[in-house]
PyMOL CGO cylinders between C-alpha atoms (Angstrom):
from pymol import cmd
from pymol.cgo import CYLINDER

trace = [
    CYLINDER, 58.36, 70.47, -58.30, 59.53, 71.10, -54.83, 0.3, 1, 1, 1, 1, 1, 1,
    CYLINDER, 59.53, 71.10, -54.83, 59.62, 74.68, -53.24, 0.3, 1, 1, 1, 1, 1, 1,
    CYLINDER, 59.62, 74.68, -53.24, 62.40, 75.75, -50.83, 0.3, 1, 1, 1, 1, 1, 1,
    CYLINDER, 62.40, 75.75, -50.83, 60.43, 76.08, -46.90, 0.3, 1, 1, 1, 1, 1, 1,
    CYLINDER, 60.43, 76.08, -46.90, 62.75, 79.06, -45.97, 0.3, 1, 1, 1, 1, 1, 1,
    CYLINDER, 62.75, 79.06, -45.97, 63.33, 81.30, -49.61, 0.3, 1, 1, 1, 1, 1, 1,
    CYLINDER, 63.33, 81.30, -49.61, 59.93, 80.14, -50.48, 0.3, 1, 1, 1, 1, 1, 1,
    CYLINDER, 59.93, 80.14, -50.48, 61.02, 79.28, -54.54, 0.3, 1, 1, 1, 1, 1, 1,
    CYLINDER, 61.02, 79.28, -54.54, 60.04, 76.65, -56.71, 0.3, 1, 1, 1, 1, 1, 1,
    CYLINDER, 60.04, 76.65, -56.71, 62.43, 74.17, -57.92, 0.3, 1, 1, 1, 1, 1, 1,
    CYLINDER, 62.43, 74.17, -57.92, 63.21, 71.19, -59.78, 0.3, 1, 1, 1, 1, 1, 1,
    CYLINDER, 63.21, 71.19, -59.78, 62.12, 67.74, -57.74, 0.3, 1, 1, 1, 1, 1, 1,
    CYLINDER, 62.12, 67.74, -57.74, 65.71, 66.74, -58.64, 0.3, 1, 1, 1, 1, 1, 1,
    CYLINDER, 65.71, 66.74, -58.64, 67.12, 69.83, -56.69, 0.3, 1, 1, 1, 1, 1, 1,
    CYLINDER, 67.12, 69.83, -56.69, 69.26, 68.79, -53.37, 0.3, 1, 1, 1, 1, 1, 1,
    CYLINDER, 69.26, 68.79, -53.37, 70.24, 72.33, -52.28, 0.3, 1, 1, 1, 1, 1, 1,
    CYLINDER, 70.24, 72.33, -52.28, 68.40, 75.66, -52.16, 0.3, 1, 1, 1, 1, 1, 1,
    CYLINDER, 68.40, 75.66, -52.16, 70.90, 77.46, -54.64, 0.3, 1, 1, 1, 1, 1, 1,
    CYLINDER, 70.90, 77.46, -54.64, 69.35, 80.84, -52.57, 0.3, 1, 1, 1, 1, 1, 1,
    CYLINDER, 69.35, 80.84, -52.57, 69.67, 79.95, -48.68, 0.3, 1, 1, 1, 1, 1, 1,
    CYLINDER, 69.67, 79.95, -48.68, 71.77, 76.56, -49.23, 0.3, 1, 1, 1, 1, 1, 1,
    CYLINDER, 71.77, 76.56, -49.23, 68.92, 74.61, -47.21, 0.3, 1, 1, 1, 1, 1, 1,
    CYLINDER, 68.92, 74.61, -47.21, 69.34, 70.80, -47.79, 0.3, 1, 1, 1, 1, 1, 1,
    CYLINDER, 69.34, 70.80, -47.79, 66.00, 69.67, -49.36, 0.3, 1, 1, 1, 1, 1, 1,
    CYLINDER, 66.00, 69.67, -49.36, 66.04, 66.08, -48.77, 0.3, 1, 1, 1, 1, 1, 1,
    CYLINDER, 66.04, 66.08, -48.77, 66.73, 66.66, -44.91, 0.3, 1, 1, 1, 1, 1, 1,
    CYLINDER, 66.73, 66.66, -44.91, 62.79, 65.62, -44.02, 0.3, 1, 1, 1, 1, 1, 1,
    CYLINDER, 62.79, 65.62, -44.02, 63.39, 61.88, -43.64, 0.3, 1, 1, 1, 1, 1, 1,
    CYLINDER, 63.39, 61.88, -43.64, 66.05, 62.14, -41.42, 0.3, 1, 1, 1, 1, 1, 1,
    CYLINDER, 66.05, 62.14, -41.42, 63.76, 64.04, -39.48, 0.3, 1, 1, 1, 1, 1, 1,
    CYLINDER, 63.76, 64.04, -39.48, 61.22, 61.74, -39.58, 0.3, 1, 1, 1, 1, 1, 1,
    CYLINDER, 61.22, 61.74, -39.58, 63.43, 58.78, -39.19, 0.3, 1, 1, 1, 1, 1, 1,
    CYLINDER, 63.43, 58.78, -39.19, 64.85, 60.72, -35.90, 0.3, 1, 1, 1, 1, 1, 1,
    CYLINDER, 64.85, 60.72, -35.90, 61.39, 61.44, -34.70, 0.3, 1, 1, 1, 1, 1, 1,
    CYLINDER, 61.39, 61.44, -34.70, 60.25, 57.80, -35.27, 0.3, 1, 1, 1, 1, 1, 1,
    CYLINDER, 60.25, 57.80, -35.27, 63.48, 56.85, -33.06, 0.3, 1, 1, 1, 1, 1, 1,
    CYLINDER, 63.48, 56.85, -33.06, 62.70, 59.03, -30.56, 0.3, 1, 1, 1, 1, 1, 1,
    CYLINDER, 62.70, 59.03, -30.56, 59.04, 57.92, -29.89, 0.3, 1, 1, 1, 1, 1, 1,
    CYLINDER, 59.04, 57.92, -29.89, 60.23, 53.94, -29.95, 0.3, 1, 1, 1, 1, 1, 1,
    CYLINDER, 60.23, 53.94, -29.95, 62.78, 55.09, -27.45, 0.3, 1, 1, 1, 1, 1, 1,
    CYLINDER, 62.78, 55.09, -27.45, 60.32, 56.55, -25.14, 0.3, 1, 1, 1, 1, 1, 1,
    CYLINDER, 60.32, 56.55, -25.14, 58.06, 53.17, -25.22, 0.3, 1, 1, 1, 1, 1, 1,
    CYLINDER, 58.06, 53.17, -25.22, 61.36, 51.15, -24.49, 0.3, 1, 1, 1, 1, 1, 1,
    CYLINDER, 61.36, 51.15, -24.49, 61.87, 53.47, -21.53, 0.3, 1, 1, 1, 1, 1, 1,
    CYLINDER, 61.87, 53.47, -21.53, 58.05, 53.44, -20.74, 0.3, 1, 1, 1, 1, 1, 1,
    CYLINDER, 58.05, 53.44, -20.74, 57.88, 49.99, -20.92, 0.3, 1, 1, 1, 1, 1, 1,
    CYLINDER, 57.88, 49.99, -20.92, 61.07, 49.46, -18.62, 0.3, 1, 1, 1, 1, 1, 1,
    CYLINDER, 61.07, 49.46, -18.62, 59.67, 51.92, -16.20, 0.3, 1, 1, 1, 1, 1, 1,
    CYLINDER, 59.67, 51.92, -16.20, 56.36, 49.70, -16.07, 0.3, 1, 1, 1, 1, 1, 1,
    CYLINDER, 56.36, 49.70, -16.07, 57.93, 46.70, -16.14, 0.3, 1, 1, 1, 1, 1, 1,
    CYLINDER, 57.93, 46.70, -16.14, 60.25, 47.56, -12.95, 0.3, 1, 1, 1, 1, 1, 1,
    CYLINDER, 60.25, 47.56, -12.95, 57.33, 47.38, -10.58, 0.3, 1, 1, 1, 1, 1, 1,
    CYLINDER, 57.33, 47.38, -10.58, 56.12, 44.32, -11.43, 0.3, 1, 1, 1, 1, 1, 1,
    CYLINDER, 56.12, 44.32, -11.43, 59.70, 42.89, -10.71, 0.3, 1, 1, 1, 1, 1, 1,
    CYLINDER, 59.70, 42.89, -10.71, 59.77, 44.69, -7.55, 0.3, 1, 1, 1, 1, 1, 1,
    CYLINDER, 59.77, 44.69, -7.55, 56.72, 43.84, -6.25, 0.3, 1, 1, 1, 1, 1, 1,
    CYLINDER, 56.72, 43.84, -6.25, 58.15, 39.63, -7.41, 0.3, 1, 1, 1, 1, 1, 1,
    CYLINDER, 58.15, 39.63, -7.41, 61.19, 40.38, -5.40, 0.3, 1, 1, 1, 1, 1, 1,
    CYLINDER, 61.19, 40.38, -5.40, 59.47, 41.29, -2.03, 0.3, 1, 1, 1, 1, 1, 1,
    CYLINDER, 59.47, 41.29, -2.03, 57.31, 38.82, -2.33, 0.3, 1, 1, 1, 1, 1, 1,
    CYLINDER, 57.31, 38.82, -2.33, 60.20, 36.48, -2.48, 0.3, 1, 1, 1, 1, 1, 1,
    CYLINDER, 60.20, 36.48, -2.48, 61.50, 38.14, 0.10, 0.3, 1, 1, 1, 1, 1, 1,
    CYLINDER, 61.50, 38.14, 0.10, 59.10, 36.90, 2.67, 0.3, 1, 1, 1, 1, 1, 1,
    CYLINDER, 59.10, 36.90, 2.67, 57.68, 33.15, 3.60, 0.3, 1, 1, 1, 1, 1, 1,
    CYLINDER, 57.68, 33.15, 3.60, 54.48, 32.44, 4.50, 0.3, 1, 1, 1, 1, 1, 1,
    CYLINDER, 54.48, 32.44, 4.50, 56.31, 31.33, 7.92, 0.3, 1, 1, 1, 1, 1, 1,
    CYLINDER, 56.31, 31.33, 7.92, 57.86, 34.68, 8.24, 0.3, 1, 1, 1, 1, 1, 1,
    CYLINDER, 57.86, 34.68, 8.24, 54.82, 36.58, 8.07, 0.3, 1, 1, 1, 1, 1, 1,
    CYLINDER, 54.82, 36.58, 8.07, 52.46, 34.65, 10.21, 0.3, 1, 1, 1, 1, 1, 1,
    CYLINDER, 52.46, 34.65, 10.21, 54.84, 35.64, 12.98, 0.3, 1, 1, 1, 1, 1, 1,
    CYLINDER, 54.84, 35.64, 12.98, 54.89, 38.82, 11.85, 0.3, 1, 1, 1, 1, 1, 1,
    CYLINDER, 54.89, 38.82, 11.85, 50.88, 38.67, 11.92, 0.3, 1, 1, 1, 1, 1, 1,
    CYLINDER, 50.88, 38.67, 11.92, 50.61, 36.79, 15.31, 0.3, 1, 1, 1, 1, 1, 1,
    CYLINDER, 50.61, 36.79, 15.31, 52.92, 38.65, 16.98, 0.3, 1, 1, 1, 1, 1, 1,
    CYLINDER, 52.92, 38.65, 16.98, 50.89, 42.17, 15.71, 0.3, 1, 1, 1, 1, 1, 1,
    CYLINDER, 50.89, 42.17, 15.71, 47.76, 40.19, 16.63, 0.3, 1, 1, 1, 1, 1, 1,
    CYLINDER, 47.76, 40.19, 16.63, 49.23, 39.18, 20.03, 0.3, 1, 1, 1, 1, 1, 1,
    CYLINDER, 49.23, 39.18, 20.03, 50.18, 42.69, 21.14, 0.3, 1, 1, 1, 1, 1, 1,
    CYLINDER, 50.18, 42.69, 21.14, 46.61, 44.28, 20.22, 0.3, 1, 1, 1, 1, 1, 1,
    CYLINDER, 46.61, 44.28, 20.22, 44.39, 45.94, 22.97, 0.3, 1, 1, 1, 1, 1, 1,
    CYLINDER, 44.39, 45.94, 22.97, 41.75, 44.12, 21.94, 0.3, 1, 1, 1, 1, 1, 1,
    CYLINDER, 41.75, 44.12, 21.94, 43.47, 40.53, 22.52, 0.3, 1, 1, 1, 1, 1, 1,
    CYLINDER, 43.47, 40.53, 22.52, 43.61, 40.00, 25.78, 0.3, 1, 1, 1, 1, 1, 1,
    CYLINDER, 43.61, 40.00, 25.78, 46.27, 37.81, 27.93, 0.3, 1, 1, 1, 1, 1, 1,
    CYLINDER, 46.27, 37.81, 27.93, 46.97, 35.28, 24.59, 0.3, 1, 1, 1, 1, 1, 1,
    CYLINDER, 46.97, 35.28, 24.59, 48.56, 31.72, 25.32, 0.3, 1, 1, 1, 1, 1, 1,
    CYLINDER, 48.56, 31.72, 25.32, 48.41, 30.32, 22.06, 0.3, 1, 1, 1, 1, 1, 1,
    CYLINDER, 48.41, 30.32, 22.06, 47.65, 30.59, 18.34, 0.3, 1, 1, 1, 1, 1, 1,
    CYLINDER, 47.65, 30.59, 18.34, 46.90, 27.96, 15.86, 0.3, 1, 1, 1, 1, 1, 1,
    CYLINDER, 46.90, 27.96, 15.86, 48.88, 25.74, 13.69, 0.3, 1, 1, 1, 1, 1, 1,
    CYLINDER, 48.88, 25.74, 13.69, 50.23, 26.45, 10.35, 0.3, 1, 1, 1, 1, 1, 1,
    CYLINDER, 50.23, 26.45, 10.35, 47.95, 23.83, 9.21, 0.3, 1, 1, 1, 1, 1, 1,
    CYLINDER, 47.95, 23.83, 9.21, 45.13, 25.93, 10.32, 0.3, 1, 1, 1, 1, 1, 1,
    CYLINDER, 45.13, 25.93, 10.32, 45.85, 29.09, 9.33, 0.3, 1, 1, 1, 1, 1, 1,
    CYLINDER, 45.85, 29.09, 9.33, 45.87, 30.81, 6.03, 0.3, 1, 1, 1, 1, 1, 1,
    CYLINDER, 45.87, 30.81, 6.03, 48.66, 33.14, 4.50, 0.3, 1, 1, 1, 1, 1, 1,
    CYLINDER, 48.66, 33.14, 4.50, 47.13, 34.94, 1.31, 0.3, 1, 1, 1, 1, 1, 1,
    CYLINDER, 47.13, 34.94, 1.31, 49.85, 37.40, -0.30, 0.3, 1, 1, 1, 1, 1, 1,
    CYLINDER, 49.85, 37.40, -0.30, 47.53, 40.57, -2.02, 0.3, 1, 1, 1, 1, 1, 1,
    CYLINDER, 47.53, 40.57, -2.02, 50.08, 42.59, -3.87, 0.3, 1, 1, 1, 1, 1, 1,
    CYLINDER, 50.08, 42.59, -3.87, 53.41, 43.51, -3.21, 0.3, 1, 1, 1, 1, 1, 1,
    CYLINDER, 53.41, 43.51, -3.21, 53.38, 44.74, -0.03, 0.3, 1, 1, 1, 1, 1, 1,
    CYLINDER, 53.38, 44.74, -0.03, 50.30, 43.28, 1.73, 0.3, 1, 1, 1, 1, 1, 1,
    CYLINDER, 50.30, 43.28, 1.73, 49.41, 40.12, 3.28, 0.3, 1, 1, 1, 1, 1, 1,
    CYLINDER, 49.41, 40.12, 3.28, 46.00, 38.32, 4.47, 0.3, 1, 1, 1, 1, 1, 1,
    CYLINDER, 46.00, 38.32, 4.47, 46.26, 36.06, 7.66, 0.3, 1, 1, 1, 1, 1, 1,
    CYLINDER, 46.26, 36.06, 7.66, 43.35, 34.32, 9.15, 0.3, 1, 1, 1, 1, 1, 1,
    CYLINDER, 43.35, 34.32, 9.15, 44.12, 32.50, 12.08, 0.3, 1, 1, 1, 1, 1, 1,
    CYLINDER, 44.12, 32.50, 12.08, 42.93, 32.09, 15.87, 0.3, 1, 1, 1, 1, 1, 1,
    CYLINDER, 42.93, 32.09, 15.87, 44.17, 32.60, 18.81, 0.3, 1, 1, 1, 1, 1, 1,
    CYLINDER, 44.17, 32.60, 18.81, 43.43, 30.95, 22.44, 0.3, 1, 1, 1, 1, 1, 1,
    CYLINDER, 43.43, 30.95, 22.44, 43.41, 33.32, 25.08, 0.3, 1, 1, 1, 1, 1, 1,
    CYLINDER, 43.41, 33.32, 25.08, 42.68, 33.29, 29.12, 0.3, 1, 1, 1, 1, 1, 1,
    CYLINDER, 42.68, 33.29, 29.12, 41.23, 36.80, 30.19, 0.3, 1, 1, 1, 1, 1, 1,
    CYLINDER, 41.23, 36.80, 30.19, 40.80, 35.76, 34.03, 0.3, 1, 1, 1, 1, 1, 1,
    CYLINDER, 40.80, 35.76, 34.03, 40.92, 32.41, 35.71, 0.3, 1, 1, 1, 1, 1, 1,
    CYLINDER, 40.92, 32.41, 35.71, 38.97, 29.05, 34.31, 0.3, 1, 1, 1, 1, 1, 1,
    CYLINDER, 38.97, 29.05, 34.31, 37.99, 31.22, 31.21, 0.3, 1, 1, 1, 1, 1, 1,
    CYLINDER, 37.99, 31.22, 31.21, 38.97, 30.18, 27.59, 0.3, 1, 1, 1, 1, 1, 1,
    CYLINDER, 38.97, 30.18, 27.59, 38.36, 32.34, 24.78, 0.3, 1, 1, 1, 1, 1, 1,
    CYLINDER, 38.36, 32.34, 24.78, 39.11, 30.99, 21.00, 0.3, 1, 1, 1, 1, 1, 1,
    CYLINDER, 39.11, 30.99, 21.00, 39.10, 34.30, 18.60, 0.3, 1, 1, 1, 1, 1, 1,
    CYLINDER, 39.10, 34.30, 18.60, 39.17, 33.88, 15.20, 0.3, 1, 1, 1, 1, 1, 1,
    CYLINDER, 39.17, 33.88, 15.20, 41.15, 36.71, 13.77, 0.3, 1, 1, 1, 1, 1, 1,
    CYLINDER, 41.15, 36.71, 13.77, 41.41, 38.30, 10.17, 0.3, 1, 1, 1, 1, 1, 1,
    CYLINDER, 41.41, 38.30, 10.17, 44.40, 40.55, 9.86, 0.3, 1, 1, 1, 1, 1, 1,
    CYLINDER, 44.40, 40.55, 9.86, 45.74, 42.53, 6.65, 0.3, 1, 1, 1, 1, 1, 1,
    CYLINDER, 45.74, 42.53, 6.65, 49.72, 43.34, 7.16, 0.3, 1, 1, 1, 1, 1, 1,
    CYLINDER, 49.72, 43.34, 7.16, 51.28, 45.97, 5.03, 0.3, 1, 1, 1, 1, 1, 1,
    CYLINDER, 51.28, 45.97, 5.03, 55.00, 46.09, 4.44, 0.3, 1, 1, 1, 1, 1, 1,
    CYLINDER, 55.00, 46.09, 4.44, 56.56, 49.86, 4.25, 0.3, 1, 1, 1, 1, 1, 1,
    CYLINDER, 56.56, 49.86, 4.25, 59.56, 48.66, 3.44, 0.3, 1, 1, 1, 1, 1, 1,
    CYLINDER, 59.56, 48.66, 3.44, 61.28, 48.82, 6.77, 0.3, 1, 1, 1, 1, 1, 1,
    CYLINDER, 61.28, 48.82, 6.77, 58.25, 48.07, 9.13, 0.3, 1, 1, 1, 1, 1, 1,
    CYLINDER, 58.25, 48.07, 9.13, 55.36, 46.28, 9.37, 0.3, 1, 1, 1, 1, 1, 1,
    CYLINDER, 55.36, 46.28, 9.37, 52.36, 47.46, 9.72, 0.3, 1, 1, 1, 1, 1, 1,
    CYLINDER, 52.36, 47.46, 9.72, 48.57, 46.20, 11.37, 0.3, 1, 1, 1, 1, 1, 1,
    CYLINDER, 48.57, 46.20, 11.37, 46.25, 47.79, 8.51, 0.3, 1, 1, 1, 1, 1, 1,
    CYLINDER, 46.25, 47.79, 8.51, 43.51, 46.12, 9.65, 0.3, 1, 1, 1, 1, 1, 1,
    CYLINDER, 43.51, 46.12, 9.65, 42.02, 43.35, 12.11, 0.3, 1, 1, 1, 1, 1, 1,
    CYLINDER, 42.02, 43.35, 12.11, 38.82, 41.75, 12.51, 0.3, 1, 1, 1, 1, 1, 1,
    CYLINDER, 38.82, 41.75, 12.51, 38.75, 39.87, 15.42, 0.3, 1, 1, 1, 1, 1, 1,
    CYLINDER, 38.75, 39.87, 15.42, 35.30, 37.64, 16.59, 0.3, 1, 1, 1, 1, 1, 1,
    CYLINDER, 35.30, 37.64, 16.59, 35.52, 35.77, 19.83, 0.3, 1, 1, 1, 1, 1, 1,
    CYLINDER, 35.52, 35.77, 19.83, 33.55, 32.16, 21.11, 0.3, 1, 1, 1, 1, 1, 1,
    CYLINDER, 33.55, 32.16, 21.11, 33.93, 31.63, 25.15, 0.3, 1, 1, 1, 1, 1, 1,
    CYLINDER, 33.93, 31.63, 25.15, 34.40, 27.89, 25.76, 0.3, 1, 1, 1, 1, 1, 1,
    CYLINDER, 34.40, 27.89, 25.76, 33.31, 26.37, 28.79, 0.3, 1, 1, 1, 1, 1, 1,
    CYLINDER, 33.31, 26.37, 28.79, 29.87, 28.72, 29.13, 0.3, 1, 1, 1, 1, 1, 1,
    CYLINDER, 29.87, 28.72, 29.13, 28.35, 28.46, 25.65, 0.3, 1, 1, 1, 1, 1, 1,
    CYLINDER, 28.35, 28.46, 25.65, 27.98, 31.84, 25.29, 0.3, 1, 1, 1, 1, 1, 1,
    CYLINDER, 27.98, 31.84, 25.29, 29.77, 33.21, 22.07, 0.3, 1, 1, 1, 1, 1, 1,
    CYLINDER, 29.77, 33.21, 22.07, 30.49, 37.17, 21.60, 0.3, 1, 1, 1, 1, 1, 1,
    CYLINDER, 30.49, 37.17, 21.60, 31.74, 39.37, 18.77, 0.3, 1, 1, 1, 1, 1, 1,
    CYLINDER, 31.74, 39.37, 18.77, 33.95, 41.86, 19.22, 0.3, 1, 1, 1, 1, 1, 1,
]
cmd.load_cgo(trace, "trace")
């Protein structure tokens, strides 16, 4: 026994048609096998969506060498107040390039500077670099200075 959703009548489980309202009985399949299509649809799409940043973030990553951003970083490290008159930074050799995510960078260096006459200051220097896209950014640096020559050694 089925019973017509709109007239509200019982009929025969054989019936295909409301013979009151014409209503097609046998419609709730399709409706489920539309629903059921719609919800895989939005995972595809969902998936897609979530998928996309992972790509991106693989494609700037390729975008940039190790080489390229340690100039990036030592030239951001070079122009900072707190580095004072630099002359030289170290090697690649002796420096390390760690790539966080897709848009930030770890470099820890250091860098040989001369603030005044006979005086030689190594700092060791920590710097994070973000990427916006178009510019880079300083996000943050840790800087901590030896004098050579006196023995003293001072953080900054």
């Amino acid at each position: 026994m089925i019973i017509c959703p709109d007239c509200e009548i019982a009929l025969a489980d054989d019936t295909r048609q409301c013979p009151m309202c014409q209503r097609d009985l046998h419609m709730s399949w399709r409706r489920t096998l539309v629903a059921g299509g719609l919800v895989v649809l939005f995972l595809l799409l969902g998936a897609m969506l979530s998928g996309s940043g992972r790509i991106k973030n693989r494609i700037q990553r390729a975008q940039f060498s190790n080489a390229d951003v340690l100039k990036t970083a030592q030239n951001l490290v070079s122009i900072n107040p707190a580095v004072h008159n630099p002359v030289g930074f170290s090697g690649a050799d002796q420096t390390t390039v760690e790539h966080w995510d897709g848009r930030r960078w770890r470099v820890s260096g250091y860098v040989d500077t001369q603030p005044q006459a006979g005086a030689k200051v190594r700092t060791l220097y920590f710097a994070v670099l973000l990427y916006t896209g178009t510019n880079w950014n300083l996000e943050d640096l840790q800087l901590q200075s030896m004098e050579s020559g006196s023995g003293a050694a001072h953080k900054n």
